[in-house]
Steps between C-alpha positions, in 0.01 A plus 500: 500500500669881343252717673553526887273830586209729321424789518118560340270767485299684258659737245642838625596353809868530589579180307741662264678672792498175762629269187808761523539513884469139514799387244820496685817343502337184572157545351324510191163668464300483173220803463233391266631203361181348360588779211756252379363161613189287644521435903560140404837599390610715767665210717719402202679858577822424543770715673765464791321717706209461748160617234186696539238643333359854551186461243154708433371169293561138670257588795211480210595100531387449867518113485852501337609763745353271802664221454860652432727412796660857486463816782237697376456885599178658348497871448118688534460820363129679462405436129376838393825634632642214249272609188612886592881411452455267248298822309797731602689271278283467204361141595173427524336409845525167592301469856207262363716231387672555875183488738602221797780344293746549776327359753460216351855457553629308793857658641557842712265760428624865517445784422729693179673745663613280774791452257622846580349562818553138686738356280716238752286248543401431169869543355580221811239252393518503154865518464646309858770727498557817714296797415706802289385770651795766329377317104151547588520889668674555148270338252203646723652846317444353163179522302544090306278431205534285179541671208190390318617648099773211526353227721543156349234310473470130372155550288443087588567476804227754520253415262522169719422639827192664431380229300535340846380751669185510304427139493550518898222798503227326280563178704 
């Protein structure tokens, strides 16, 4: 098994930023992979250090998600505030498709900003390694987002998710 911790939550989140914070010298965290391949992939990752996942996608496959072995930290934020930033952005809102996903997820429940404002325990738990406090007070300075004009995105691995995620809605 490649993935050891996830980090999920809803789009506008953090994600971006925590998927940053949380690859060290010893750690590897992914933001957004399903843009590049399905879930069922993701444990074939393979790299010498310790990986994670920081992802706005893989919590829309509750089952899968379940029943994955890995630390699990689950990021809340208040969906209109979501749809706002996502519109600041020139995305389109996205809170319908997000109503009670995440708490369908089983794992530790907080709530986004605990990343910056209570950030030790879950850097502790997800990682098992001392928390940084000097890499996070610098980071915490930095405003972390992808660059969405030259994301890469796998157009199957896509296409194949929400054809899954489809068939799991009408069934």
């Amino acid at each position: 098994m490649a993935i050891k911790f996830m980090i999920l939550a809803a789009p506008r989140s953090a994600t971006t930023w925590v998927s940053n914070w949380l690859t060290t010298d010893t750690t590897l965290c992914l933001h957004d992979p399903l843009w590049t391949r399905s879930y069922d992939e993701l444990d074939a990752i393979a790299s010498p250090k310790m990986v994670g996942i920081s992802c706005t996608g893989i919590a829309l496959f509750p089952a899968w998600v379940n029943s994955h072995p890995a630390r699990k930290i689950i990021l809340h934020r208040d969906l209109k505030e979501v749809d706002a930033s996502l519109e600041r952005i020139g995305l389109s809102a996205c809170s319908q498709a997000w109503e009670g996903v995440l708490h369908k997820i089983e794992g530790v429940h907080l709530i986004w900003t605990d990343v910056f404002d209570r950030p030790k325990p879950i850097y502790e738990y997800l990682l098992d390694k001392p928390f940084d406090a000097e890499r996070h007070a610098a980071l915490k300075e930095m405003n972390i987002q992808p660059d969405f004009r030259t994301l890469s995105i796998d157009r199957q691995a896509t296409t194949r998710l929400i054809k899954e995620l489809e068939y799991a809605r009408a069934n």
